[in-house]
C-alpha positions in Angstrom: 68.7 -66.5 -28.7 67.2 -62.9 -30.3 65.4 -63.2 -33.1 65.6 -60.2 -35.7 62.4 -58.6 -36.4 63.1 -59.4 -40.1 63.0 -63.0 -39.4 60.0 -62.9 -37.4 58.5 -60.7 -40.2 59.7 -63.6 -42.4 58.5 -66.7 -40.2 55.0 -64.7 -39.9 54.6 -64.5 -43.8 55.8 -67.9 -44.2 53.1 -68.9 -41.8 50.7 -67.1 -43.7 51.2 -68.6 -46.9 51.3 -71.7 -45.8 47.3 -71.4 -44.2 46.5 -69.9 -47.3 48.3 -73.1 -49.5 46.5 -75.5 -47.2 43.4 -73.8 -47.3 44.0 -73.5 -51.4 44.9 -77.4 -51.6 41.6 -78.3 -48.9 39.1 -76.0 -51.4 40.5 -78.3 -54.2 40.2 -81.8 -52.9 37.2 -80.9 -52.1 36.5 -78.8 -55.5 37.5 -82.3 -57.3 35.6 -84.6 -54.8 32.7 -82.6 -56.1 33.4 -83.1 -59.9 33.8 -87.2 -59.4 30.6 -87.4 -57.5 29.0 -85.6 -59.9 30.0 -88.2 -62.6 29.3 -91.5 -60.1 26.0 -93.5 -61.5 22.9 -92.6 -59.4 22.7 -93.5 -55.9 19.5 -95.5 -54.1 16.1 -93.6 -54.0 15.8 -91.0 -51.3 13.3 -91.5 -48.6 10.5 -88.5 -48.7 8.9 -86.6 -45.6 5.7 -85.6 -45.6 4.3 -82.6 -44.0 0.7 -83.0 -43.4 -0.3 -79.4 -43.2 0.3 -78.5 -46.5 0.5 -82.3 -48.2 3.9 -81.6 -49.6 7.1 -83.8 -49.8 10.4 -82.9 -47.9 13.4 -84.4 -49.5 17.5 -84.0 -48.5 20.2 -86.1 -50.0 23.7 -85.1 -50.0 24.3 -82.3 -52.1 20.0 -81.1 -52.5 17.1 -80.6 -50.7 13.5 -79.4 -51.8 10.4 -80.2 -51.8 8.0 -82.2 -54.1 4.3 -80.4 -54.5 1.8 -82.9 -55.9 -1.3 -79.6 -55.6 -1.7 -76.7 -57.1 -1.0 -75.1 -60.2 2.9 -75.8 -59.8 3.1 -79.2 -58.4 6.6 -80.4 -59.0 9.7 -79.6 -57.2 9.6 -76.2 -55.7 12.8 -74.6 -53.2 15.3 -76.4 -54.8 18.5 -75.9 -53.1 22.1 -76.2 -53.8 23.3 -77.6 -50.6 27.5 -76.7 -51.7 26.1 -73.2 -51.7 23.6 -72.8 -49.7 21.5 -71.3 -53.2 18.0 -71.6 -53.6 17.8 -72.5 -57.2 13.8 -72.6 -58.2 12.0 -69.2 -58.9 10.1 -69.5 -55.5 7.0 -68.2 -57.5 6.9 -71.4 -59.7 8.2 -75.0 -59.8 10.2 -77.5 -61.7 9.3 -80.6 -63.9 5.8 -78.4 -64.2 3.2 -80.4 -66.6 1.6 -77.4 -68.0 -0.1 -77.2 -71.7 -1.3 -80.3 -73.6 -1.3 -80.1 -77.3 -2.0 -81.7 -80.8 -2.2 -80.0 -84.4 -4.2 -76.8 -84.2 -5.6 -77.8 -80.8 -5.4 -76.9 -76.7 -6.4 -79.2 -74.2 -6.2 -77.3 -71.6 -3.3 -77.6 -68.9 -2.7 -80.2 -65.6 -2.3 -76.9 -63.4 -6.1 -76.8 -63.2 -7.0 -80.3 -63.9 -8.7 -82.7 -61.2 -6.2 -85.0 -60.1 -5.4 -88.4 -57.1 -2.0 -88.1 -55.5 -0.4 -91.5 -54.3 2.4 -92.0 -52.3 5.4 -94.2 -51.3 8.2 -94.0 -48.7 10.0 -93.1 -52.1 8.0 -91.4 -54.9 5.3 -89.4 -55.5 2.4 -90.0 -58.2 0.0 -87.6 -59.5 -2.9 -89.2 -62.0 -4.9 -86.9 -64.3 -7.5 -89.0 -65.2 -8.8 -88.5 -69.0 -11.5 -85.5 -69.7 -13.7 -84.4 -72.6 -11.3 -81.8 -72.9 -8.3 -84.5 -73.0 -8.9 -87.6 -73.3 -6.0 -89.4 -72.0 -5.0 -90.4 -68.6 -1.5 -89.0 -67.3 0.3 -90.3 -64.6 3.4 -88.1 -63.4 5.8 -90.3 -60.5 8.6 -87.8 -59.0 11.6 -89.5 -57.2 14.7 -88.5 -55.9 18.3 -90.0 -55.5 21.3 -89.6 -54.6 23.5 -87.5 -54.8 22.1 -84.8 -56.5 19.0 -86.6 -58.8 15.7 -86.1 -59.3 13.8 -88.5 -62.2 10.3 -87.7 -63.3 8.4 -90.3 -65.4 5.9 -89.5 -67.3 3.1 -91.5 -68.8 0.4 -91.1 -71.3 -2.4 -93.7 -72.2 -4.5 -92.1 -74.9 -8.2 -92.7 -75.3 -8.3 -90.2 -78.5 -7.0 -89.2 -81.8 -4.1 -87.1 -82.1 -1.6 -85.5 -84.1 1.3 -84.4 -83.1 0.1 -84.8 -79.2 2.6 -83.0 -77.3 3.0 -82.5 -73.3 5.2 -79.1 -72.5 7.3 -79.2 -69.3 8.7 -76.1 -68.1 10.7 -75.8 -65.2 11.3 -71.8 -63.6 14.9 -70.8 -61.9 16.8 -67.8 -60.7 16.6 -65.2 -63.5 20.2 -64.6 -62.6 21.0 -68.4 -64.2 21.9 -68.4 -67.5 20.7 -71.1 -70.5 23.0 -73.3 -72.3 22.0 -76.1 -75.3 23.6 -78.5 -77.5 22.8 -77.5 -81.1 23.5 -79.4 -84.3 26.3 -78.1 -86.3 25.3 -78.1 -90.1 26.9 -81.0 -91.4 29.6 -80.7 -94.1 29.7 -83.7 -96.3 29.3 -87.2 -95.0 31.2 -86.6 -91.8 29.2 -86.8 -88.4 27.4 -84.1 -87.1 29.0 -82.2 -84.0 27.1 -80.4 -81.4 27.9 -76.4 -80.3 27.3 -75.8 -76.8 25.8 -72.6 -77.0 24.5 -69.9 -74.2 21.6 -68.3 -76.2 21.3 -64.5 -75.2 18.8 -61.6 -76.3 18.9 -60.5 -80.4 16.6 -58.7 -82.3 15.7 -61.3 -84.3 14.1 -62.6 -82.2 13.2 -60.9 -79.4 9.9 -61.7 -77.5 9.9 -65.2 -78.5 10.4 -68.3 -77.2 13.2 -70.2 -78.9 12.7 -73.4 -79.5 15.2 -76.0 -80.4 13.4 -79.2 -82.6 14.7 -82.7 -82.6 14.0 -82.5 -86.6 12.2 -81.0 -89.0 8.7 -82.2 -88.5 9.1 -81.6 -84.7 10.0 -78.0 -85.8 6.5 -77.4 -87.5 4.4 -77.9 -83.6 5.4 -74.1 -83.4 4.0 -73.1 -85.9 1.0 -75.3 -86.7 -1.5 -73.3 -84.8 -1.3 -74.6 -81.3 0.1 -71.8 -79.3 -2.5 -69.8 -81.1 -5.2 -71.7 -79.0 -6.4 -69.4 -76.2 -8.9 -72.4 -75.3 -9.3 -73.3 -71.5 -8.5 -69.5 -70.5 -4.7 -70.5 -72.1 -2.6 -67.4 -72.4 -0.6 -67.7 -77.0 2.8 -67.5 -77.1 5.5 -67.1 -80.1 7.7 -70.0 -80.3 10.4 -69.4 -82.7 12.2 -73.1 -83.9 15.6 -72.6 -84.7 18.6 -74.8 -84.9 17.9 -78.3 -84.4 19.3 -80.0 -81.0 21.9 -82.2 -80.6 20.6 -83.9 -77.4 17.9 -83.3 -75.5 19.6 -81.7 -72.9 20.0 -78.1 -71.3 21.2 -76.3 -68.2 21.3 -73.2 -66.2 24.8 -72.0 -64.8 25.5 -69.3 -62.2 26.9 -66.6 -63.6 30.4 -67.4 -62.2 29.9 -70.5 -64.3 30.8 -72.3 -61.0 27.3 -74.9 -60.9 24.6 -75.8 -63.1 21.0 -76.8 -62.5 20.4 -80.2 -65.6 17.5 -81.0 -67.0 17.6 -83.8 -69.5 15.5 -86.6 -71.2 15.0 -89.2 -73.7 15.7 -88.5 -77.5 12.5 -90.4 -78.8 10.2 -88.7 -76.7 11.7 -85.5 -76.5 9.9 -83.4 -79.4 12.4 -79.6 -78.5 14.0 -78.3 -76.0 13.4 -74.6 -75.6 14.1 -71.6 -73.3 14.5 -67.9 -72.5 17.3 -65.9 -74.0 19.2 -64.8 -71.5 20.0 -60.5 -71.1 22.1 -58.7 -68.6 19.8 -56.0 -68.5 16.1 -56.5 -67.2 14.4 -54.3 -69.9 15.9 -56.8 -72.6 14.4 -59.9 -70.8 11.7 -62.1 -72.4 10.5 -62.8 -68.7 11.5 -62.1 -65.1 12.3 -65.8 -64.5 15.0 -68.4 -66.0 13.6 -71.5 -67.9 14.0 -74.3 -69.4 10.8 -76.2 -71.2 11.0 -80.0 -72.5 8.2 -80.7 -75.0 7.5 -84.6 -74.8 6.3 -87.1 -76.9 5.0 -85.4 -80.5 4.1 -88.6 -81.5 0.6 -89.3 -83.7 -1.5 -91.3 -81.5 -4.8 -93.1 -81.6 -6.8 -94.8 -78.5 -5.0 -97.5 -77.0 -1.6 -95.8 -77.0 0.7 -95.6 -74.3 3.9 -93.6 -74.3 6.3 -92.8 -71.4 9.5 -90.5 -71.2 12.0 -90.5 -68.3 13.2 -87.1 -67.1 16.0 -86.1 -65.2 16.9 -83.4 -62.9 20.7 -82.8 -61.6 22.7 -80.0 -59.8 26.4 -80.5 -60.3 29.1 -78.2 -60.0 31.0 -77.0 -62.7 34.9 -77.8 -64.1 36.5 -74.9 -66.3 35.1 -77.0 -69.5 31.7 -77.2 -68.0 31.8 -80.6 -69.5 29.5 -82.2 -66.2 26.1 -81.8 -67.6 27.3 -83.8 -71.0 28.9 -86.5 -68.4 25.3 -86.5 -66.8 23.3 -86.6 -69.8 26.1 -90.3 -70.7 25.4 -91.8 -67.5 21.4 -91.2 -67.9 21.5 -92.4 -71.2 23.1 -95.5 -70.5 21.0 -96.1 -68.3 17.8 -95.5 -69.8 18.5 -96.8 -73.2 19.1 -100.1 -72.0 18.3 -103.6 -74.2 
């Protein structure tokens, strides 16, 4: 039997489509697997490799790998990878989950970049210990851990020997420039109603260009910009302008690629989170505030006196994105519910 070269034409294009359907319909099981392991509670604790040449921490779970960096000025979590992408995520200058200026009312303590420090270590975490100083008096223990799939939990904790107000512990973490910001901000409430959140992406304006916007938790958070701390240039500490503005909804914020495909997610614990702040975000590199994408999670704010003790979980995801980029918020749920446990 001949076949007409119209119907071969025909049975070529059918086959066509057909690879291209399957290959459509395989992108999007897998597309969807993605979003509902991005949502499952956090898997067991990741074991960690050290290298012993350079005294860092290898880890790989499912969906991440990096490396942990207890030395240095930017210990923390340093080539942070997107394993779905093959992106390295991290600014490789700098780190992640960075403790880098200690603060109270009018005061610098230095920072934990160039502090003395112990480094302990498990089969599953990492602990650095800053023990207290004339300079800061308060011992600081920072534990890094890692779980699946896609998890990485800091815990920070504080046992003060001194007096301070408004004692504050800033924690940037550095990406991609090309990642762009996004918070949850308090909607100005009308009447008794409750208070909605905007999810906003904040990008360069004249207002406030040069500065460092910082998002409060409240009103007396909001004054720790502008009580004369960052004017402190103790320690060999570079100022800064921090500029509060709207108050957040939840202390949570993340970087998306610009395809608004996945999204690096930093979150943490409403009573110990004092602002959430970060770099506007500008297409063009003469509008930037810096060469580098950031997020910065200022912890505790609390008044202490000796004797206190205060510790803040943090939490670290990639996740991919759904059209409603509504996974960070699913995240941030989860991590709450788990951390704000009777």
């Amino acid at each position: 039997m001949k076949t007409s070269p119209k119907t071969t034409a025909s049975r070529r294009q059918f086959i066509r489509s057909a690879a291209l359907c399957a290959t459509g319909w395989a992108g999007l099981r897998w597309t969807n697997n993605a979003f509902a392991q991005a949502a499952q509670p956090p898997g067991g604790l990741v074991e960690l490799k050290r290298d012993p040449a350079t005294g860092t921490f290898a880890f790989d779970t499912a969906q991440i790998s990096g490396v942990i960096q207890p030395e240095g000025a930017y210990h923390g979590i340093t080539q942070l990878a997107d394993k779905r992408t093959g992106r390295v995520l991290t600014d490789t200058r700098y780190s992640a989950l960075n403790l880098y200026r200690l603060f109270s009312v009018n005061l610098g303590m230095g920072t934990p970049r160039d502090m003395t420090r112990t480094v302990k270590a498990t089969a599953t975490s990492v602990e650095i210990r800053w023990p207290a100083s004339e300079a800061h008096q308060g011992e600081i223990t920072a534990r890094y851990e890692v779980r699946q799939p896609n998890l990485i939990d800091l815990t920070v904790t504080l046992r003060c020997r001194g007096t301070y107000a408004g004692y504050e512990v800033l924690l940037p973490s550095y990406f991609d420039k090309s990642l762009v910001p996004h918070v949850y901000l308090k909607r100005r409430a009308k009447g008794k109603g409750p208070v909605e959140a905007d999810l906003v992406a904040p990008t360069v304006n004249d207002v406030f260009r040069g500065g460092v916007l910082m998002f409060p938790r409240d009103a007396h958070m909001a004054r720790h910009c502008v009580d004369g701390r960052w004017d402190r240039s103790e320690y060999k500490m570079s100022t800064a302008p921090f500029f509060p503005v709207r108050h957040y909804a939840h202390p949570l914020a993340f970087l998306a690629d610009p395809q608004k495909q996945m999204a690096v997610v930093l979150m943490s614990q409403t009573r110990a989170c004092a602002g959430v702040s970060c770099r506007y975000h500008a297409e063009k590199d003469e509008d930037r505030l810096t060469t580098y994408s950031a997020i910065d999670l200022s912890l505790f704010g609390d008044d202490l006196v000796p004797g206190d003790e205060r510790t803040v979980r943090v939490r670290l995801a990639v996740t991919p994105l759904d059209e409603a980029m509504s996974q960070p918020m699913k995240l941030y749920e989860a991590f709450v519910a788990e951390t704000e446990k009777p």
